[in-house]
C-alpha positions in Angstrom: -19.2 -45.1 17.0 -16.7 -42.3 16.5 -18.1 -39.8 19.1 -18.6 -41.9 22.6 -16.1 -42.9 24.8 -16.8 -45.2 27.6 -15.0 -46.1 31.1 -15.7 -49.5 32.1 -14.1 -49.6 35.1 -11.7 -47.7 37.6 -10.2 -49.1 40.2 -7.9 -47.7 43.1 -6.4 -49.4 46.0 -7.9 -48.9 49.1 -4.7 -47.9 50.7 -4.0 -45.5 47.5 -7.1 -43.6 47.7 -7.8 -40.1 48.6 -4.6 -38.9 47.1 -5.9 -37.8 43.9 -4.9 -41.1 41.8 -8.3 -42.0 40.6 -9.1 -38.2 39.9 -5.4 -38.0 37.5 -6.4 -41.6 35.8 -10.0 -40.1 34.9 -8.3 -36.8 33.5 -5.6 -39.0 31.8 -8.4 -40.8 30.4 -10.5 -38.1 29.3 -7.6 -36.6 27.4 -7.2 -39.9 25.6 -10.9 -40.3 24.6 -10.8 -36.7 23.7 -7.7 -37.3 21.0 -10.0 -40.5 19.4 -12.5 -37.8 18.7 -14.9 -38.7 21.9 -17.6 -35.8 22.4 -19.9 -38.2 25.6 -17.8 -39.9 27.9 -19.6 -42.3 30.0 -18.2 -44.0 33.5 -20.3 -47.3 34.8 -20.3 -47.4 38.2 -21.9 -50.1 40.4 -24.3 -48.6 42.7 -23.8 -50.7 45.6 -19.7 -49.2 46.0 -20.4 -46.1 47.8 -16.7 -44.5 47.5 -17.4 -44.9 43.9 -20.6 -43.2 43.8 -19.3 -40.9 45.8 -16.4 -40.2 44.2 -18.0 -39.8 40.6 -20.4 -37.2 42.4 -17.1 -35.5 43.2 -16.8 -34.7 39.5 -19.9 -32.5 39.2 -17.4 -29.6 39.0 -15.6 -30.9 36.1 -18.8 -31.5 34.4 -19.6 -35.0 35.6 -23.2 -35.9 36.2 -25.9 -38.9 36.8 -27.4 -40.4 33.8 -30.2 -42.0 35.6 -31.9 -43.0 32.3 -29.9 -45.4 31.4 -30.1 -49.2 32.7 -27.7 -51.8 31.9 -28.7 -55.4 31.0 -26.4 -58.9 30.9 -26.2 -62.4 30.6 -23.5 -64.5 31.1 -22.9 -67.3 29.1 -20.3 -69.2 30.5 -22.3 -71.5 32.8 
């Protein structure tokens, strides 16, 4: 809609993580979404991956937070 960006999913290696990859791919990403005029970014993040949550919480100091108002619904209709 011209002023939210959305990441849909980030993914690291296990045996890449904790060397800063996933924080440079969400910087790249926000620099991106930033030039197309994005003012919201949002990240989903399934609950259940704890290095996920946790590493999204790791973001509070670059302005990062919860949005635990929002739900997500879907159906699958392939079978």
């Amino acid at each position: 809609d011209g002023w939210r960006g959305n990441i849909y999913r980030l993914a690291v290696a296990p045996e890449a993580r904790r060397h800063g990859l996933a924080r440079r791919l969400v910087d790249d990403a926000v620099r991106v979404l930033r030039a197309r005029g994005a003012h919201r970014i949002s990240a989903l993040v399934e609950r259940h991956e704890a290095h996920a949550v946790g590493f999204w919480d790791s973001l509070t100091d670059q302005g990062w937070r919860r949005d635990e108002r929002m739900l997500r619904y879907i159906k699958n209709v392939d079978g």
